[in-house]
MDAnalysis code that builds the backbone (N, CA, C; Angstrom):
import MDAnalysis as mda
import numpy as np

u = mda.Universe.empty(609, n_residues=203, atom_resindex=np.repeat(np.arange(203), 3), trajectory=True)
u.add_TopologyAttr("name", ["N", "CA", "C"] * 203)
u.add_TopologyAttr("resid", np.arange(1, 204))
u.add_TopologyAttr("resname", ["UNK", "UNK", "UNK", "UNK", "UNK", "UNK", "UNK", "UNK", "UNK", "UNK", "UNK", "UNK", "UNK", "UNK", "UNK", "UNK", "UNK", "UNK", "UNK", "UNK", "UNK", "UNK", "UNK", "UNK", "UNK", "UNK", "UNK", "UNK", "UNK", "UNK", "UNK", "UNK", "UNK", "UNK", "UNK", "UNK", "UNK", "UNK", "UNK", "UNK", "UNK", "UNK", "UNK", "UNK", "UNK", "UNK", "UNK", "UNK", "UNK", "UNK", "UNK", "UNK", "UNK", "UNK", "UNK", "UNK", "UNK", "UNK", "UNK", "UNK", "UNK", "UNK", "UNK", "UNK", "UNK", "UNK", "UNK", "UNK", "UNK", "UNK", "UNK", "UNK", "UNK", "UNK", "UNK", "UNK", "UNK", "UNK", "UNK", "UNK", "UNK", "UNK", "UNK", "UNK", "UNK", "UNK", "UNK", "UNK", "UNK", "UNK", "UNK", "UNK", "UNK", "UNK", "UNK", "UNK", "UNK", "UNK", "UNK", "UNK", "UNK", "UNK", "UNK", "UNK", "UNK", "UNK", "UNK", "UNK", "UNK", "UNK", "UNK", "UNK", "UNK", "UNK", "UNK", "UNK", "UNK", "UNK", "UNK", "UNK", "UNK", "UNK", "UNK", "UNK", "UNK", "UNK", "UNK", "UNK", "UNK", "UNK", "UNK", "UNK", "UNK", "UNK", "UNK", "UNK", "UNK", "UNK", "UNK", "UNK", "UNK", "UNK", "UNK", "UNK", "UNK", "UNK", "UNK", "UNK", "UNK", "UNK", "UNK", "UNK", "UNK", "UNK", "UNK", "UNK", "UNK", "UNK", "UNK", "UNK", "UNK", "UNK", "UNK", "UNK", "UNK", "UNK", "UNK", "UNK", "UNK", "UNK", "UNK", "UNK", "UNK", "UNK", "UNK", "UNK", "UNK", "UNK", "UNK", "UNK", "UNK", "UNK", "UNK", "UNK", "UNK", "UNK", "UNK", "UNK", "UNK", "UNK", "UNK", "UNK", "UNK", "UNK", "UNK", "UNK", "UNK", "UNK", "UNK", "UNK", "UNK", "UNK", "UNK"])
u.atoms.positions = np.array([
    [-43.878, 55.529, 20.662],
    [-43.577, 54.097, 20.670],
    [-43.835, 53.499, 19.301],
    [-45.283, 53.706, 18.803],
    [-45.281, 53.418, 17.509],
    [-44.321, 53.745, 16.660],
    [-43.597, 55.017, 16.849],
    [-43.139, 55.424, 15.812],
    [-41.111, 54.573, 15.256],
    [-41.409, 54.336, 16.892],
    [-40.104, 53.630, 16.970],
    [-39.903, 52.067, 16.761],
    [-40.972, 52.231, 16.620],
    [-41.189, 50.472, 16.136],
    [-41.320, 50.351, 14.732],
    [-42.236, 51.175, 14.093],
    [-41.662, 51.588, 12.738],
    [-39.898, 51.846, 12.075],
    [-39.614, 52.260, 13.056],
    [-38.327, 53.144, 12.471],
    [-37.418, 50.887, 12.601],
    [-37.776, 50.320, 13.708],
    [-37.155, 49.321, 13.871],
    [-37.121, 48.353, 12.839],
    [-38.730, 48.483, 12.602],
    [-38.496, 47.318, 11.258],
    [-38.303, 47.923, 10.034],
    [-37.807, 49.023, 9.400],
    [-37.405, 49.267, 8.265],
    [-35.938, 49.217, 8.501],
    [-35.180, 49.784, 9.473],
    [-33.922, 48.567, 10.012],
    [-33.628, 47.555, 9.280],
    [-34.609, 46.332, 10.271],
    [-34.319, 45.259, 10.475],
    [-34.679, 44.630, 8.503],
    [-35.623, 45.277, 7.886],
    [-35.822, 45.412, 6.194],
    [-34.393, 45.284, 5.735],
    [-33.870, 46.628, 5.987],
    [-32.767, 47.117, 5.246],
    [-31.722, 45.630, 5.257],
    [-31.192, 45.906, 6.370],
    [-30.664, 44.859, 6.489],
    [-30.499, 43.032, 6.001],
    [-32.104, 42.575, 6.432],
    [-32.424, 41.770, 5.550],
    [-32.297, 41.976, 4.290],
    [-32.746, 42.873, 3.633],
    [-32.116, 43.297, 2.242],
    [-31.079, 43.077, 1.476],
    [-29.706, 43.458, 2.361],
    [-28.534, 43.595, 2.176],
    [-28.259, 42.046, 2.074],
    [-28.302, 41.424, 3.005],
    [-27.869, 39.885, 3.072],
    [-28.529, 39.009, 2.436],
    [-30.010, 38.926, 1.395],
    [-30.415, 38.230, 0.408],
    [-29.249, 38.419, -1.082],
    [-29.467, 39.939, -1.065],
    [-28.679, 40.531, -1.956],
    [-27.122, 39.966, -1.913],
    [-26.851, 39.895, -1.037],
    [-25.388, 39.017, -1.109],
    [-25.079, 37.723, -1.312],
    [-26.062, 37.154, -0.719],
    [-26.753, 35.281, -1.340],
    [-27.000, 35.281, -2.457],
    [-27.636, 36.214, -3.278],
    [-27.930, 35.893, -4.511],
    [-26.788, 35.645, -5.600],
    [-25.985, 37.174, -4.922],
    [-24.469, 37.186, -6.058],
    [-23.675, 35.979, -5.952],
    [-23.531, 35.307, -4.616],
    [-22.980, 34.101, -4.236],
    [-23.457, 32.732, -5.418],
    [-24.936, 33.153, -5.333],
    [-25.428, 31.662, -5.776],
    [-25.038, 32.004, -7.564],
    [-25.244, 33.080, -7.893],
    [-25.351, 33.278, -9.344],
    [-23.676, 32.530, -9.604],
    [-22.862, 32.943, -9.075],
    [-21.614, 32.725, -9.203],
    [-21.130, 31.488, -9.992],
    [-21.801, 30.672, -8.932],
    [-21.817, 29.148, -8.743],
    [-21.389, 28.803, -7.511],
    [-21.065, 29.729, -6.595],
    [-19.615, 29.648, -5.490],
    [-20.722, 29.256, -4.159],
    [-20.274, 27.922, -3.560],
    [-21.299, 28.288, -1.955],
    [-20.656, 29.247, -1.482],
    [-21.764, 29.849, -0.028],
    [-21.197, 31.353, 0.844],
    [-20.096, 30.785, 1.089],
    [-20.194, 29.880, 1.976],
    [-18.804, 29.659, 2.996],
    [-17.310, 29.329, 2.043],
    [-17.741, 28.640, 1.182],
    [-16.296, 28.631, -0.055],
    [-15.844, 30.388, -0.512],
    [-16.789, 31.018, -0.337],
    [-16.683, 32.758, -1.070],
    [-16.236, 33.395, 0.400],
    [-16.627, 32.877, 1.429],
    [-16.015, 33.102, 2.503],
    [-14.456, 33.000, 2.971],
    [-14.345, 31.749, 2.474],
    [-12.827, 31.429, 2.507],
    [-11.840, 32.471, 2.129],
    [-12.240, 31.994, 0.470],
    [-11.500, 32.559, -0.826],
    [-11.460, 34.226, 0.178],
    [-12.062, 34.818, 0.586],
    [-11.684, 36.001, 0.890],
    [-11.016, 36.112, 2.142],
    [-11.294, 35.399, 3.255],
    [-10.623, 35.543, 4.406],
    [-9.540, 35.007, 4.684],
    [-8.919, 33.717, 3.829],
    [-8.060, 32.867, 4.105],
    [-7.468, 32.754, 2.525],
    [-6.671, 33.632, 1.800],
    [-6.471, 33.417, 0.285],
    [-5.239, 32.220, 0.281],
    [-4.429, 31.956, 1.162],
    [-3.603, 30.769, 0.989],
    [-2.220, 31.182, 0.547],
    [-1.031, 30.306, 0.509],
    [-0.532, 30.299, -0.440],
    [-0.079, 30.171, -1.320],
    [0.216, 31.195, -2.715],
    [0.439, 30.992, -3.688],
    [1.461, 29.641, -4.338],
    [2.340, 29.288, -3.962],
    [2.893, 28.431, -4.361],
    [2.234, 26.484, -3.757],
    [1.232, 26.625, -2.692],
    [0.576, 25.577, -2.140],
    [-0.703, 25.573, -3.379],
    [-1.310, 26.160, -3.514],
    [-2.167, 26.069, -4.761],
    [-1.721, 25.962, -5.761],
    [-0.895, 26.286, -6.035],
    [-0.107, 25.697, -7.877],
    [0.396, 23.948, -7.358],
    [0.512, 23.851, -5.936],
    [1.027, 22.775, -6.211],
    [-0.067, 21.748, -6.118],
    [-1.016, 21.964, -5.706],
    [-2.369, 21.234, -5.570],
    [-3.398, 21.102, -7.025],
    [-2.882, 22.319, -7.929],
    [-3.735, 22.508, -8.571],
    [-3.027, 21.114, -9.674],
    [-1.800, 21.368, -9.691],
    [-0.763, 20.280, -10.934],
    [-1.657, 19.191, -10.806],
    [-1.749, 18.408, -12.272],
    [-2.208, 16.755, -12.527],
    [-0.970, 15.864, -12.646],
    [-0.881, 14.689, -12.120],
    [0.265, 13.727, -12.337],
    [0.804, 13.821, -13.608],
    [2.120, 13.847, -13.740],
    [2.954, 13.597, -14.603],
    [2.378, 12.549, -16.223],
    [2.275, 12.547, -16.649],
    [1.589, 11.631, -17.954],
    [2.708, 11.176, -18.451],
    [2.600, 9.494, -18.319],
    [4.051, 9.253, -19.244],
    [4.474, 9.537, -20.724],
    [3.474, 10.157, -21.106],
    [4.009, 10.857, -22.868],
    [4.876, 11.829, -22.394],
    [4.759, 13.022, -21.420],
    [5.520, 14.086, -21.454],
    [6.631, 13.714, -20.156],
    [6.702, 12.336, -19.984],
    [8.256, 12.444, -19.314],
    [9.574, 11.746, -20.024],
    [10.916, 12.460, -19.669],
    [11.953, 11.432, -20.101],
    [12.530, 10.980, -19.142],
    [12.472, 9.651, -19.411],
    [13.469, 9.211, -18.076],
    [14.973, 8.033, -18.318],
    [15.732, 8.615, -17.488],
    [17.093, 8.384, -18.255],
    [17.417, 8.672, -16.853],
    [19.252, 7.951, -17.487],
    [20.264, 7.858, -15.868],
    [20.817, 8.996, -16.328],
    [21.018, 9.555, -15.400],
    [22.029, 10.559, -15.059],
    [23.248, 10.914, -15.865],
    [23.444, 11.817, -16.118],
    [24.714, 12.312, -16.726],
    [25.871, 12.010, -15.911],
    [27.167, 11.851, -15.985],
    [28.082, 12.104, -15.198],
    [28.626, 10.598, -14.690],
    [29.609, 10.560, -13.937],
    [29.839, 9.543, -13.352],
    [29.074, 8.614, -12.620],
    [29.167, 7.474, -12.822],
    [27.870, 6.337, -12.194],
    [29.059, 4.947, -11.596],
    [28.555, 4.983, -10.007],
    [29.357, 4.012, -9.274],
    [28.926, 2.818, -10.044],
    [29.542, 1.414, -9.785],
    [29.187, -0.001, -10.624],
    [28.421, -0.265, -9.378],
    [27.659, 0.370, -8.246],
    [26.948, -0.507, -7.594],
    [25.543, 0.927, -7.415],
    [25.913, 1.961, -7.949],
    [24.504, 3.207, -7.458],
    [24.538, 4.064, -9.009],
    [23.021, 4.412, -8.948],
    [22.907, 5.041, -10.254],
    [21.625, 6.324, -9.922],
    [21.487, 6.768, -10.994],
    [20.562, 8.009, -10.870],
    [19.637, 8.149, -11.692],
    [18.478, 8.025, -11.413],
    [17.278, 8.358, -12.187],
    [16.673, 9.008, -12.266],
    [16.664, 10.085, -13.718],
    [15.922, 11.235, -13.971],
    [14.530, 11.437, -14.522],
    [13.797, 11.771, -14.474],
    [12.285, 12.206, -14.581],
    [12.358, 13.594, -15.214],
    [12.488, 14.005, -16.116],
    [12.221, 15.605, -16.757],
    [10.933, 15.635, -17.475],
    [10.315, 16.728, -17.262],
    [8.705, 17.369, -17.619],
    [9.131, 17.626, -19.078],
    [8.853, 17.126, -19.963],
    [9.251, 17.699, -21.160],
    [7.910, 18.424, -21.851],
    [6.434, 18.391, -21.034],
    [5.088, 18.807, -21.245],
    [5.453, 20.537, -21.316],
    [4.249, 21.545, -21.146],
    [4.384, 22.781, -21.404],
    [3.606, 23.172, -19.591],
    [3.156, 22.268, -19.317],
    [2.617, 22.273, -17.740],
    [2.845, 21.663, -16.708],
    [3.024, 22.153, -15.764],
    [3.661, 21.810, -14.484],
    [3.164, 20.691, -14.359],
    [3.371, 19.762, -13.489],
    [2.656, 18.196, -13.449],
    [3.804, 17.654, -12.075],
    [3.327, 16.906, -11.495],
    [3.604, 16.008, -10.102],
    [3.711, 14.333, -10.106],
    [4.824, 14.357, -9.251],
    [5.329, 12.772, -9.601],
    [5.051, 12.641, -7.588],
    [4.702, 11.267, -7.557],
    [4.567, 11.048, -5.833],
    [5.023, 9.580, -5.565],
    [6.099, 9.460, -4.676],
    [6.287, 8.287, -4.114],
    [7.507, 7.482, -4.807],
    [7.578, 6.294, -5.067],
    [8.611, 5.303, -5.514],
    [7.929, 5.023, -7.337],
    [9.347, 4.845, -8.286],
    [9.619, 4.588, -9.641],
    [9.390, 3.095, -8.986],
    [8.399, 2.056, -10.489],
    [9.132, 0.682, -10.225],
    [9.963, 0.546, -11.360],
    [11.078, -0.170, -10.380],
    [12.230, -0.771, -11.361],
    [12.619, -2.340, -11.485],
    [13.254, -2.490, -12.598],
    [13.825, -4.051, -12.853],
    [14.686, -3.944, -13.758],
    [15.479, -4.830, -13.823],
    [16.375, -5.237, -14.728],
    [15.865, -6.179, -15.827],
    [16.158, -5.834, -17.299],
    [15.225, -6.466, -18.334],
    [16.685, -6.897, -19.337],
    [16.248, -8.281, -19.721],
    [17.501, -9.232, -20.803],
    [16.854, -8.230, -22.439],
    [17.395, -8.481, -23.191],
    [17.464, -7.751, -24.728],
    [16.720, -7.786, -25.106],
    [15.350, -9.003, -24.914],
    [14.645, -8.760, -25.447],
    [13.152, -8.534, -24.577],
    [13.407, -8.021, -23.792],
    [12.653, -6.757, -22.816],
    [11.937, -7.802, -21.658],
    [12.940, -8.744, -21.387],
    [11.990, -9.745, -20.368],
    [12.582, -9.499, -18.789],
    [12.113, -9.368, -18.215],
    [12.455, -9.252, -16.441],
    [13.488, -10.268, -16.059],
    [14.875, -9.725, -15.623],
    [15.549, -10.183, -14.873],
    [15.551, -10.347, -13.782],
    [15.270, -11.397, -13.144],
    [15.641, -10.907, -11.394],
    [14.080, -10.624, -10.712],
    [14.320, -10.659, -9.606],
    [13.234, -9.727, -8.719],
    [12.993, -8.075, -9.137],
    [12.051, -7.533, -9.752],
    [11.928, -6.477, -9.184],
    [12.588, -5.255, -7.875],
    [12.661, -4.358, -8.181],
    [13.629, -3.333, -7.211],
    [12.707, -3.155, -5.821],
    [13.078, -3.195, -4.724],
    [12.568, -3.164, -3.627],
    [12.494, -1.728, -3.102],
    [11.635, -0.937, -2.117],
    [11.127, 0.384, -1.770],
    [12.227, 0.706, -0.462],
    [13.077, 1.842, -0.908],
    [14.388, 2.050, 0.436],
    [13.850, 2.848, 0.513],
    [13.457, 3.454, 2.173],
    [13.538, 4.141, 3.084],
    [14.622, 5.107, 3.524],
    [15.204, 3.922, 3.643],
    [16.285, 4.524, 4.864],
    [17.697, 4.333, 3.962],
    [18.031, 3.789, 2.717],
    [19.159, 3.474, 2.101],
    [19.244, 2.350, 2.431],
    [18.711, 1.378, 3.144],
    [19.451, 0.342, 3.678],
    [18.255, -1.090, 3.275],
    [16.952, -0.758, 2.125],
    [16.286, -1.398, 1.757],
    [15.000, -1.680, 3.141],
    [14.405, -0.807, 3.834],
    [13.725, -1.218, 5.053],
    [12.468, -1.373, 3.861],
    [11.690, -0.855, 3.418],
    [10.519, -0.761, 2.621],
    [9.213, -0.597, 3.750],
    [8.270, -1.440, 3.447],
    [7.241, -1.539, 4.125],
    [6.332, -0.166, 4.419],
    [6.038, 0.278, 5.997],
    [5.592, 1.955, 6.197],
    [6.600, 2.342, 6.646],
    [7.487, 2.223, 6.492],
    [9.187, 3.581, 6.800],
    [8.804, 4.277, 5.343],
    [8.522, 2.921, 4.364],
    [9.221, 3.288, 2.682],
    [7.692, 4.696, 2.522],
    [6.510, 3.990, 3.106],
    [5.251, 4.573, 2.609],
    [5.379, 6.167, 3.319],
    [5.857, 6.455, 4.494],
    [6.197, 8.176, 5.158],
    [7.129, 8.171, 4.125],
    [7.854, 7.977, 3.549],
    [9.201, 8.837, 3.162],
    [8.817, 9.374, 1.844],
    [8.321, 8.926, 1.160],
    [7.354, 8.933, -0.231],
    [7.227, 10.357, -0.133],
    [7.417, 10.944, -1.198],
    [7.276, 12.556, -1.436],
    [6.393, 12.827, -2.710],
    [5.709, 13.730, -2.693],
    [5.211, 14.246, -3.747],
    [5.752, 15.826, -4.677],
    [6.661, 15.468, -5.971],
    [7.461, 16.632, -5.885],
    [6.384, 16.990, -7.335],
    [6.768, 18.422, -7.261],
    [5.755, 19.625, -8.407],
    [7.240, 19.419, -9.621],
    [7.068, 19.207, -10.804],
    [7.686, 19.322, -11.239],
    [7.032, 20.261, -12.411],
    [8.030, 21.807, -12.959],
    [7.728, 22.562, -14.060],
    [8.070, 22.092, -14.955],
    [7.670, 22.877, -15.863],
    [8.219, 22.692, -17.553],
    [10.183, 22.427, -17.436],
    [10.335, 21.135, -18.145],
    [12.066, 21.298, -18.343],
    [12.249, 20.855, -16.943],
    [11.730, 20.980, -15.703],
    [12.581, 20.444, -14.517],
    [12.510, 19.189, -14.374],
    [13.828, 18.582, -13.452],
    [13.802, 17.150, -13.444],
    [13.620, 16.802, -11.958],
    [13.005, 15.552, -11.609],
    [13.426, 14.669, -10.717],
    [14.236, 13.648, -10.479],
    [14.611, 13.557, -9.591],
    [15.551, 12.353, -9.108],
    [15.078, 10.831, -8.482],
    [15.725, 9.707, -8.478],
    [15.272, 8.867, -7.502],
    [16.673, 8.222, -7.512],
    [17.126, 7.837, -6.440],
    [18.306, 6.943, -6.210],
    [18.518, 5.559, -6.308],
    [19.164, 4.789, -6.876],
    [19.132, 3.361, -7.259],
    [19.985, 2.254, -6.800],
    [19.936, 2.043, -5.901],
    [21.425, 0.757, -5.597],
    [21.036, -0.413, -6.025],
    [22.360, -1.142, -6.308],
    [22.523, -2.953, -6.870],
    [23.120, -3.047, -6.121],
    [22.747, -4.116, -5.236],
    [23.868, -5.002, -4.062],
    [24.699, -5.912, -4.849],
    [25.747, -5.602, -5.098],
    [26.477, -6.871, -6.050],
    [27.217, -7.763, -4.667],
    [26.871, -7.512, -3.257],
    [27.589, -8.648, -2.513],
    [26.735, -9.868, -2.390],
    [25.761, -10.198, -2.567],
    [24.527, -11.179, -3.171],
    [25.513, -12.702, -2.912],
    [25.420, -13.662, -2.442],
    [25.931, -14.671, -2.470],
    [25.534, -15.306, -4.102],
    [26.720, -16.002, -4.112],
    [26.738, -16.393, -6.025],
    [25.488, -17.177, -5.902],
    [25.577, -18.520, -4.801],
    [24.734, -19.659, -4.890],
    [23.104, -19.400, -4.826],
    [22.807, -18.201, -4.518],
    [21.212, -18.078, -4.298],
    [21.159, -16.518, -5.487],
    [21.825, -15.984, -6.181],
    [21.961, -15.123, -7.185],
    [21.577, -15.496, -8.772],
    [22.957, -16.189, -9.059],
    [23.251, -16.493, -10.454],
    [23.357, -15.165, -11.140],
    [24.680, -14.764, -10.812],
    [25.077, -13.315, -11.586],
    [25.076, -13.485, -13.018],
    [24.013, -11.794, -13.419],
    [24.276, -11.795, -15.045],
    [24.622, -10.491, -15.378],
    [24.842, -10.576, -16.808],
    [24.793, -8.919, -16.927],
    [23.679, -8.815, -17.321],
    [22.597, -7.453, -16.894],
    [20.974, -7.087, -17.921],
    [21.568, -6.388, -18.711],
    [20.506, -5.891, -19.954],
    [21.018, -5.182, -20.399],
    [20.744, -3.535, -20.126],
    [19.713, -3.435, -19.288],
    [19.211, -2.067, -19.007],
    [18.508, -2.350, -17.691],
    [17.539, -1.076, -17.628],
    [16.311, -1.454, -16.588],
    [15.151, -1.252, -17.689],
    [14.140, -1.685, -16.836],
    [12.584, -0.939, -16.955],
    [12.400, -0.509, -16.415],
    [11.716, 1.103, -16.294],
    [11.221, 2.171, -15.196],
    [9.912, 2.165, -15.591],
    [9.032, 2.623, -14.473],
    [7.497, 2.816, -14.289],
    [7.988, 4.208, -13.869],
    [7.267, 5.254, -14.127],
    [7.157, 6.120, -13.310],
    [6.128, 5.969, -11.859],
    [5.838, 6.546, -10.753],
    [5.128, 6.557, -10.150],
    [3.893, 6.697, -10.720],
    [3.061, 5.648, -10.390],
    [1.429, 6.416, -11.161],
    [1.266, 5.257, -12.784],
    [2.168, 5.357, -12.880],
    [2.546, 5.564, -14.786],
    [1.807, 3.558, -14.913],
    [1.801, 3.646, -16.174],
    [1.561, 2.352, -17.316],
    [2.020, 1.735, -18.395],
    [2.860, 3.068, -18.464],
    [4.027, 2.543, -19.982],
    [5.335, 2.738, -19.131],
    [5.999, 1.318, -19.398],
    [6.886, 1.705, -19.310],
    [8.731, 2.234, -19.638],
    [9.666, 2.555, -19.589],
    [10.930, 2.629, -20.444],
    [11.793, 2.018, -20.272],
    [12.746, 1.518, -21.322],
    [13.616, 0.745, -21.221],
    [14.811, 1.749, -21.695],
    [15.858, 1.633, -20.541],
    [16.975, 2.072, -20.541],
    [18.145, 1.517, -21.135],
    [18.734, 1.297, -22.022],
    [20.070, 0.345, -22.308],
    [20.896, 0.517, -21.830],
    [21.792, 0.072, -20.436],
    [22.722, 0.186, -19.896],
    [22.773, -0.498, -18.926],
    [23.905, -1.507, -19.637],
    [24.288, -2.866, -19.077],
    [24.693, -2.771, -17.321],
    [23.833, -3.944, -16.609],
    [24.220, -3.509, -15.051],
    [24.156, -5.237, -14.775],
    [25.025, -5.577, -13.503],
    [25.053, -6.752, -12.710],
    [23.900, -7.074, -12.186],
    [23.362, -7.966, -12.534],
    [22.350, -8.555, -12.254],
    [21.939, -9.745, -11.711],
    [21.111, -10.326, -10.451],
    [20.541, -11.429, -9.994],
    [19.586, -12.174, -10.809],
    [19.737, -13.362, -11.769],
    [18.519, -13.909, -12.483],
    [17.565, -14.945, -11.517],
    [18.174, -14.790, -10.571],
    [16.877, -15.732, -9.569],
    [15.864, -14.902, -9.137],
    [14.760, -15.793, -9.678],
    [13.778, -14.651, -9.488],
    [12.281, -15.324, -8.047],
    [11.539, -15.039, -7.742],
    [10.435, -15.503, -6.201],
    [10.298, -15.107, -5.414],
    [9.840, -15.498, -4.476],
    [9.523, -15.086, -3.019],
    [11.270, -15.641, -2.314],
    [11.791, -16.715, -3.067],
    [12.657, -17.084, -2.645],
    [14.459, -16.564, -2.474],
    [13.969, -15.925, -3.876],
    [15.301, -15.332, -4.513],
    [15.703, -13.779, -4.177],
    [16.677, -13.383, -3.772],
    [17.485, -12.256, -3.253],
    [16.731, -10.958, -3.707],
    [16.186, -10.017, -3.544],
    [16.048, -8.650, -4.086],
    [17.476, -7.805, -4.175],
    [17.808, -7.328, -5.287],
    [19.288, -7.264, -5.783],
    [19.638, -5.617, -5.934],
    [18.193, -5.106, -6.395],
    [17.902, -3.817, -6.657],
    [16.616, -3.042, -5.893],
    [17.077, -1.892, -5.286],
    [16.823, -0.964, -3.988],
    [16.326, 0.381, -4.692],
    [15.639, 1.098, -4.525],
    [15.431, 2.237, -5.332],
    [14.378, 3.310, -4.103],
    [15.057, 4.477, -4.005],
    [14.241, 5.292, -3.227],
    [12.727, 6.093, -3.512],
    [12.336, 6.676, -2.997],
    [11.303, 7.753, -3.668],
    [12.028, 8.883, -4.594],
    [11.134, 9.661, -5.361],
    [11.699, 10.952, -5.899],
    [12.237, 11.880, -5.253],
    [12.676, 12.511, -5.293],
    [12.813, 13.908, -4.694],
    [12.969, 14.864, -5.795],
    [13.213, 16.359, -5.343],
    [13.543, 17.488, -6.979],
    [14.822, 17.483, -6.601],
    [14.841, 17.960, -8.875],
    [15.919, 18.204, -8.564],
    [16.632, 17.114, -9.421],
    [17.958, 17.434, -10.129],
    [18.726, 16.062, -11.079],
    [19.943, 15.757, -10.063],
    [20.637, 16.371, -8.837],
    [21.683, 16.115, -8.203],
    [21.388, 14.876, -7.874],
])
């Protein structure tokens, strides 16, 4: 009996042994167990961690510009390209406006479409995407001008461009390219310009 009680706790030693010894390598690491736990049982995937790992877009390394190609007189296209050397993430709605020559706000501000049809509010806040954008790739956001605007609560002009915010962003760009514009501006006056979230992608 003695002898087996001996034999038990150099066992139950060993063992204890083993599992300090594995706490220690843990702690030296820097890593808690259960995070070193993960990382081994659950590695994830690869393309969900690059996209988690990306920092927002920085407005030094974006260009943003309309679209190449044909542009309806009432819808336009707005591009976002990474011109940085690192992947980086744009999330949700560009703000836009229409700005006179010498960079002053035309109009109301562009309102948050949902649905294409200007709903905004929490339709606009679910639809909001967060896209990974690489080196050189672009994003999109879609842009409508309602030019059916009644004249009397409007006062049609031409702007001469927009101003874009990126999502996130603080500086912002001025585009030169003359568009129909509402100069009534309030709580009172028409929202004229509609603009979606990003998505990838320049189509």
């Amino acid at each position: 009996m003695r002898a087996s009680a001996r034999l038990g706790w150099r066992i139950a030693a060993v063992v204890l042994f083993g599992v300090t010894a594995t706490l220690a390598v843990v702690l030296t690491r820097g890593a808690p167990m259960h995070a070193a736990l993960t990382m081994t049982t659950h590695p994830g995937h690869p393309g969900q961690a690059a996209h988690a790992a990306a920092a927002p877009c920085a407005a030094s390394g974006l260009r943003i510009s309309i679209g190449a190609g044909p542009q309806a007189a009432s819808s336009y296209r707005l591009d976002f390209t990474n011109l940085s050397s690192s992947s980086c993430t744009l999330t949700g709605y560009p703000v836009v406006a229409a700005y006179r020559g010498d960079h002053v706000r035309v109009g109301n501000p562009a309102g948050q479409d949902a649905a294409g049809a200007g709903t905004g509010g929490a339709a606009a806040a679910r639809s909001a995407r967060r896209v990974l954008l690489a080196p050189g790739a672009t994003a999109h956001a879609a842009l409508s001008v309602n030019t059916g605007i009644q004249r009397g609560a409007c006062r049609p002009v031409v702007a001469a461009g927009l101003r874009v915010l990126a999502p996130g962003g603080s500086a912002p760009r001025y585009i030169r390219h003359p568009i129909p514009a509402c100069s009534a501006a309030g709580p009172r006056a028409p929202v004229f310009l509609h603009v979606r979230s990003l998505e990838s992608g320049p189509a």
